[in-house]
C-alpha positions as CSV (number, residue, x, y, z in Angstrom):
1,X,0.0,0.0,0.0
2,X,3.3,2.3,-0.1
3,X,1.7,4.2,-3.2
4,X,-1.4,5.4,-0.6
5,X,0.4,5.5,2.2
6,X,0.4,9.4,2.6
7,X,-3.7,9.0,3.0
8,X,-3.4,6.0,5.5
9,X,-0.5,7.9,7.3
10,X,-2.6,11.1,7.9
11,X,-6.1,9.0,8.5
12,X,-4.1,6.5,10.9
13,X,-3.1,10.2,13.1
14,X,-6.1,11.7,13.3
15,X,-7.8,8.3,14.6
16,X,-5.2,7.9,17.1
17,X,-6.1,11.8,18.1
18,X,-9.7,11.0,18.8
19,X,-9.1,8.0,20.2
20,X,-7.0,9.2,22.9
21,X,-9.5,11.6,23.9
22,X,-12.4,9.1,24.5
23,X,-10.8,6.0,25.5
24,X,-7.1,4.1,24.9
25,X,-5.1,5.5,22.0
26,X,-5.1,3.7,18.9
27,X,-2.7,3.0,16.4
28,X,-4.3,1.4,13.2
29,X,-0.9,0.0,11.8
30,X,-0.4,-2.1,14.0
31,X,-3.7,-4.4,13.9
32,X,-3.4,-5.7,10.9
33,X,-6.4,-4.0,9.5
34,X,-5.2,-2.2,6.8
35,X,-4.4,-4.7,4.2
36,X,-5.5,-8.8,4.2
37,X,-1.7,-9.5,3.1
38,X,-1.7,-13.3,3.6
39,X,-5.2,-13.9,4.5
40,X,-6.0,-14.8,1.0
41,X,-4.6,-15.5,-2.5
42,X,-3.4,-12.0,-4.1
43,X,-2.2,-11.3,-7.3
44,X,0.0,-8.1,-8.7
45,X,-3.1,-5.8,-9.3
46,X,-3.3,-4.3,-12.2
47,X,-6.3,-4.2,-14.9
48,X,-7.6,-7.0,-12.7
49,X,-7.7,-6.3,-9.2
50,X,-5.5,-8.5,-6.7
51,X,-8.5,-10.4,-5.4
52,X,-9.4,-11.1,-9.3
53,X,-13.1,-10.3,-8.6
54,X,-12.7,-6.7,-10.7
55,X,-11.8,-5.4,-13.9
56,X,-10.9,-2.2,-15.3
57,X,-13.1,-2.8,-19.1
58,X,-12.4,0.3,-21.7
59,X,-16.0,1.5,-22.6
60,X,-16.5,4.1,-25.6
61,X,-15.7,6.8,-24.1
62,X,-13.2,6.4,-21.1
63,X,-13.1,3.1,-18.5
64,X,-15.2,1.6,-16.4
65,X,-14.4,-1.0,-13.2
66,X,-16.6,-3.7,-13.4
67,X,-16.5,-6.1,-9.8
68,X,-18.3,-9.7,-10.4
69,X,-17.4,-10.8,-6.9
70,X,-20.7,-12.6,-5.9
71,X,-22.4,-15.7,-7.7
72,X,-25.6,-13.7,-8.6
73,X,-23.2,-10.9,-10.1
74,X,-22.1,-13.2,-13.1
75,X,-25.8,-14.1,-13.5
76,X,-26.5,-11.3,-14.0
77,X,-24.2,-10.4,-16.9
78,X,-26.3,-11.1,-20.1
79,X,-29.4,-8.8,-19.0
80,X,-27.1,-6.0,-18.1
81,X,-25.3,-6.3,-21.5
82,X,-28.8,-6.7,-23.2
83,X,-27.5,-10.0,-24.9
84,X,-28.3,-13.4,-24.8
85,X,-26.5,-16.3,-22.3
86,X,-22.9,-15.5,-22.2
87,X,-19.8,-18.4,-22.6
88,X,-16.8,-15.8,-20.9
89,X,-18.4,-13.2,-18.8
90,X,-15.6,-11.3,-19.3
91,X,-14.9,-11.4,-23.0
92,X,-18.7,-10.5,-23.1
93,X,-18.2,-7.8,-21.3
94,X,-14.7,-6.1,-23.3
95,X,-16.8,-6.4,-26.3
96,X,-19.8,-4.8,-25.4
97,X,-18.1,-2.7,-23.8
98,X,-16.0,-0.6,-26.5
99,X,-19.7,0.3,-28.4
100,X,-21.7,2.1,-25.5
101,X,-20.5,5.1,-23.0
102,X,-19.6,4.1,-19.8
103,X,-22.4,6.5,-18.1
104,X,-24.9,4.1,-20.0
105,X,-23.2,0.8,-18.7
106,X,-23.4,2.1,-15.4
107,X,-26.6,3.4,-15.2
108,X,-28.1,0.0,-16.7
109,X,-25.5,-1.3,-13.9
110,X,-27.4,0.5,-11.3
111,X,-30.8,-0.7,-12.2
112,X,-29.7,-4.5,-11.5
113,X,-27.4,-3.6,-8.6
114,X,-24.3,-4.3,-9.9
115,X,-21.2,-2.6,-8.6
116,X,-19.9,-1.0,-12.0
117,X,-18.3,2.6,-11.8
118,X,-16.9,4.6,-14.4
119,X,-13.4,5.3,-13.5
120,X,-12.8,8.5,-12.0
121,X,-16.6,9.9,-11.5
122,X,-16.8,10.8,-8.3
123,X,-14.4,13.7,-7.2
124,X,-13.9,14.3,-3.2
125,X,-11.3,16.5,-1.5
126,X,-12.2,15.6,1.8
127,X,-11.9,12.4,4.5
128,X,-14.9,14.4,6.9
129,X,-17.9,12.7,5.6
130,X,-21.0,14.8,5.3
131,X,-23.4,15.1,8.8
132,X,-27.1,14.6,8.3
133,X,-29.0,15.9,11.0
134,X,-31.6,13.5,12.4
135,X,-32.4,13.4,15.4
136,X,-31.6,15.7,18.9
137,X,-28.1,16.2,20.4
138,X,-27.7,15.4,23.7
139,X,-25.3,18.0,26.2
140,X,-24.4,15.5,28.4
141,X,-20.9,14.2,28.0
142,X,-20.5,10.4,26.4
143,X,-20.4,7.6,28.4
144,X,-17.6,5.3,29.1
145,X,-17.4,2.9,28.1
146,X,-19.1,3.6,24.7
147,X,-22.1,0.9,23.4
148,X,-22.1,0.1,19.8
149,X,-24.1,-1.9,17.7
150,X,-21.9,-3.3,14.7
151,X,-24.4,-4.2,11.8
152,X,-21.7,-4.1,8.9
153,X,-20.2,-6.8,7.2
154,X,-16.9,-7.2,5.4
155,X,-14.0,-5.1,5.7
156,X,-15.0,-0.8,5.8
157,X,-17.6,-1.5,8.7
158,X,-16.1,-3.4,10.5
159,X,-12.9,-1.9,10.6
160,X,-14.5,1.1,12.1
161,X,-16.1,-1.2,14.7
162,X,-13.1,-2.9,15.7
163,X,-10.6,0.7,15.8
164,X,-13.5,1.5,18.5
165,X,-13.1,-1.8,20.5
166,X,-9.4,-1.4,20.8
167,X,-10.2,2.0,21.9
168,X,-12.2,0.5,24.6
169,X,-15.8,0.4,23.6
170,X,-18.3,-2.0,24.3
171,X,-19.1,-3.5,20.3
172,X,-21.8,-5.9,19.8
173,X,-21.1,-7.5,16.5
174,X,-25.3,-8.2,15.0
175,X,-25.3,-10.8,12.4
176,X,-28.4,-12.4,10.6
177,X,-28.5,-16.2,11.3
178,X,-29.4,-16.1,7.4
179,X,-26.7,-14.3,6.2
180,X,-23.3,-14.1,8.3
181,X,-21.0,-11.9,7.7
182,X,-18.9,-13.4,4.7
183,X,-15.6,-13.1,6.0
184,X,-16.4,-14.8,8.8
185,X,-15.5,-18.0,6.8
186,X,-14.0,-16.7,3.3
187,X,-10.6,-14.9,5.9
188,X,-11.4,-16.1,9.8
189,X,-8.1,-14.8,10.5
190,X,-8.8,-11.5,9.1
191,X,-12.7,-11.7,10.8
192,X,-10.4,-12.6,13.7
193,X,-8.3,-9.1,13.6
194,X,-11.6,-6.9,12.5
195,X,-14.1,-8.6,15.4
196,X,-11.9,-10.4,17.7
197,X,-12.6,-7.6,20.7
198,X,-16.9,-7.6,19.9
199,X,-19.7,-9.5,21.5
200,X,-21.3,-11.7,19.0
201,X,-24.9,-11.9,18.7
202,X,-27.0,-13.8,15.7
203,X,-31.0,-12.5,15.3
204,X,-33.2,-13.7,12.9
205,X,-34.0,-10.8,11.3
206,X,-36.9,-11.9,9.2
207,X,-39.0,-13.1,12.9
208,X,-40.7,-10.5,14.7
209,X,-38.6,-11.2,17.9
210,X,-35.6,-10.9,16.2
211,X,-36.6,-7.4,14.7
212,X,-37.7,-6.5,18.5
213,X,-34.5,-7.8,19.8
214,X,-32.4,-5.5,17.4
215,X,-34.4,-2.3,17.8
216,X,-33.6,-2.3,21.4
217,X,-30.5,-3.2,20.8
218,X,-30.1,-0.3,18.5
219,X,-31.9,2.4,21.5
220,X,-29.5,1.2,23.5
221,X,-26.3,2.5,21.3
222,X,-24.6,5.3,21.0
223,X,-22.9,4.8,18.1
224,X,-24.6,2.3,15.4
225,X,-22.4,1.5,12.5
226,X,-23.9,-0.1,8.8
227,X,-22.8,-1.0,5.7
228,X,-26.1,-1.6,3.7
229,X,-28.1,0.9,1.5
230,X,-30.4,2.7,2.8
231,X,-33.8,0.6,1.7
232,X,-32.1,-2.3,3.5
233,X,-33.5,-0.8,7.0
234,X,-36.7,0.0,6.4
235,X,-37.8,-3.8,6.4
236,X,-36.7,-4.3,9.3
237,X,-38.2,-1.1,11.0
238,X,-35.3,0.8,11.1
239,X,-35.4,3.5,9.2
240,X,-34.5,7.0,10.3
241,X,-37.6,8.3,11.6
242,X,-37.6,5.0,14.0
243,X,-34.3,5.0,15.0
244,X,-34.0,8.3,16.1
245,X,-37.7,8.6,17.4
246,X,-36.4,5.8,19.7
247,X,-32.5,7.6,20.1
248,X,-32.2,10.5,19.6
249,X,-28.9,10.9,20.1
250,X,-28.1,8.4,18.3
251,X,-24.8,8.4,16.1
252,X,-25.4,6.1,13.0
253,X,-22.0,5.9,11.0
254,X,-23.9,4.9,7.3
255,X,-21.3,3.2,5.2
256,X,-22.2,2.5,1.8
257,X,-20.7,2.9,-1.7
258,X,-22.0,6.4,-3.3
259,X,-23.8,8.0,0.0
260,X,-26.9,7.4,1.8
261,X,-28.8,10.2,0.3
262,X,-31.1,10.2,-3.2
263,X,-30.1,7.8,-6.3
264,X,-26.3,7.5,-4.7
265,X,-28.2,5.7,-1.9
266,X,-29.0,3.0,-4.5
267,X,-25.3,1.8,-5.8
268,X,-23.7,-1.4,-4.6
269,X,-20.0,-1.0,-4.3
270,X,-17.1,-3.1,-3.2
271,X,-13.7,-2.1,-2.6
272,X,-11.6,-2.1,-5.9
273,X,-14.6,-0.8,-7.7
274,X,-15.1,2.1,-5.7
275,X,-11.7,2.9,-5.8
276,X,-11.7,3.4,-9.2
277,X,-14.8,5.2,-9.2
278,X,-12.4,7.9,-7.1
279,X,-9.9,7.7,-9.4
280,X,-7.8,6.0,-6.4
281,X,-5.7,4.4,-9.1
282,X,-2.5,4.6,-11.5
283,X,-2.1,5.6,-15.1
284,X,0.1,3.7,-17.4
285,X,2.0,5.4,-20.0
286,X,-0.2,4.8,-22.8
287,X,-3.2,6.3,-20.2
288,X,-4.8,2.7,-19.1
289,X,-5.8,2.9,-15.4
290,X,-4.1,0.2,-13.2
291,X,-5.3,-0.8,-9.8
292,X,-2.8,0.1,-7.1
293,X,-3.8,-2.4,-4.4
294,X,-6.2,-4.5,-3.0
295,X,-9.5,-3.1,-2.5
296,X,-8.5,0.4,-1.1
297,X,-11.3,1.9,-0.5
298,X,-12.3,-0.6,2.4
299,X,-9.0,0.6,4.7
300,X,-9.4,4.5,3.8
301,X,-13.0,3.8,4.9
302,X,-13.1,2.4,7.7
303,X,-10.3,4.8,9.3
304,X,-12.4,7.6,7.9
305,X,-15.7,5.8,9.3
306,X,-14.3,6.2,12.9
307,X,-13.1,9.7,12.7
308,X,-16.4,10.5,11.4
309,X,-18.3,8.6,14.5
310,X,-16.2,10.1,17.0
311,X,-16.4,13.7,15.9
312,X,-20.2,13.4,15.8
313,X,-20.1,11.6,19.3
314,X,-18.3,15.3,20.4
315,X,-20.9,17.2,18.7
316,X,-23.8,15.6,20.9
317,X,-25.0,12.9,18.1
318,X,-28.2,13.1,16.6
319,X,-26.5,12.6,13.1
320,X,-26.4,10.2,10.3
321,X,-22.6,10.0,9.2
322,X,-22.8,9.6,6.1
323,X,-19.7,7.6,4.6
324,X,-19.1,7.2,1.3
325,X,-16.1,4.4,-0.2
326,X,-16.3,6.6,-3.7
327,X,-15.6,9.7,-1.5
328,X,-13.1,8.5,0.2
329,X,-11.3,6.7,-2.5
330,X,-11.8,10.1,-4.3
331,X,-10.2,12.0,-0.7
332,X,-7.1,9.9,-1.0
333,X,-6.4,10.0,-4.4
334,X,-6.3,13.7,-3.9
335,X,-4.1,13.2,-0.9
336,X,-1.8,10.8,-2.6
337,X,-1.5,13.1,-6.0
338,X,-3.0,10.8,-8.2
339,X,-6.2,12.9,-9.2
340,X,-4.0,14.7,-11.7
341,X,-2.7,12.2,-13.7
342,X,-6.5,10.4,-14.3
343,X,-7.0,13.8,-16.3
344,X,-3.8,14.3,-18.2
């Protein structure tokens, strides 16, 4: 991660900062957070990611990242291309590719919710994600230790959950008993480092007790961190207006790809493809995009997650932090002086 290490380096001191001021003083880099370095095969990235789930496809009119990391992803290849059944996915998808504009193969991306970006199309100078005011600040001062409610999955989430366990906070890692957390089996060692300080507790989210038993888990919290999209919640009686009718000082550290507001709200995103989509990558010489890592988006986010939730713990709560992966892929290319060279 040496090329991004400028953006981790300044993230990693201003976590430590707010750390030390609500609880032990954390230093990210040495976790074993940042990077899953020999928790699973890795190749040199380049117009395939390291993980070999992404790819960097030229469309018509500039690149795209395309990530076909889940099963139901591949499937559904052939509707978003507008073709029949496909042999190669990705030969498919290089072909199709070079005739529309990428805005077009992302928008019909969109639609079926899969995580295509155009390289480059979000622009972010920033690591402090936006505050959405929500509910009522409280003037009394946190408590110690701090409850949380973890509700991501993955890497970004979690990170930001397990930075705030070190620092001493009481984390409750909520899974479905339907769908686990992924990496709870795909990298145990790395689930290990991300959720090895939480409380583990498994609800069936799609039974009325289970639903009941998360609410009040959720009133309960100070700080509740997600990594789902924002229609996700309302199933399960948790949207805003619930949440925050029932805590109102509530901090809810949002993590999704594009933001939690309007059509952004709607995006699926995963780590190398959001990284593209914030132009967190290299250029060759002959001005092809390269990746620069392994899913970098997930380690700038979730450092950038916990700064976020602990400034809006100082500011009384009340707020939806909204954290965006594009953004903050899009914050440290601008840090790491790679914005430039995606527009020369």
């Amino acid at each position: 991660m040496s090329q991004i290490a400028p953006a981790l380096d300044w993230l990693c001191a201003e976590v430590a900062d707010l750390t030390s001021r609500h609880g032990r003083r954390v230093e990210p880099a040495t976790l074993g957070m940042l990077d899953r370095e020999g928790q699973l095969t890795l190749e040199p990235p380049g117009l395939i990611s390291a993980n070999r789930a992404c790819r960097l496809i030229r469309a018509a009119d500039g690149w795209i990242a395309v990530n076909l990391a889940r099963e139901e992803d591949q499937e559904l290849v052939p509707a978003w291309l507008r073709c029949g059944p496909v042999g190669d996915a990705w030969s498919s998808i290089a072909a199709a590719a070079r005739a529309r504009a990428a805005a077009d193969l992302v928008a019909d991306a969109i639609l079926l919710g899969l995580p295509v970006a155009k390289v480059g199309e979000v622009s972010c100078e920033t690591f402090t994600a936006p505050q959405l005011h929500a509910g009522s600040p409280s003037s009394a001062a946190p408590r110690s230790p701090l409850r949380i409610v973890d509700l991501s999955a993955l890497w970004a989430g979690p990170m930001c959950g397990g930075l705030l366990a070190e620092m001493g906070a009481r984390v409750a890692k909520v899974e479905s008993e339907r769908r686990p957390d992924p990496t709870r089996t795909s990298t145990p060692e790395f689930f290990r480092r991300l959720n090895g300080r939480k409380s583990e507790l498994r609800l069936d989210f799609a039974a009325p007790g289970g639903r009941a038993r998360l609410a009040d888990e959720v009133a309960a919290a100070d700080i509740l961190i997600t990594s789902a999209r924002p229609r996700a919640f309302t199933g399960l009686g948790l949207g805003p207006d619930a949440v925050f009718g029932a805590n109102p000082a509530l901090v809810w550290v949002a993590i999704t790809g594009y933001g939690w507001i309007g059509a952004a709200g709607e995006r699926v995103a995963f780590g190398d493809d959001a990284s593209a989509a914030g132009g967190l990558v290299g250029w060759s010489v002959d001005g092809e995009p390269r990746f620069l890592g392994d899913a970098l988006a997930d380690p700038v986010t979730g450092l950038a997650a916990t700064a976020g939730a602990l400034t809006a713990l100082e500011g009384g709560g009340g707020i939806i932090v909204d954290v965006a992966m594009a953004r903050c892929a899009a914050a440290a290319a601008v840090v790491c002086d790679l914005r430039s060279a995606a527009w020369s």
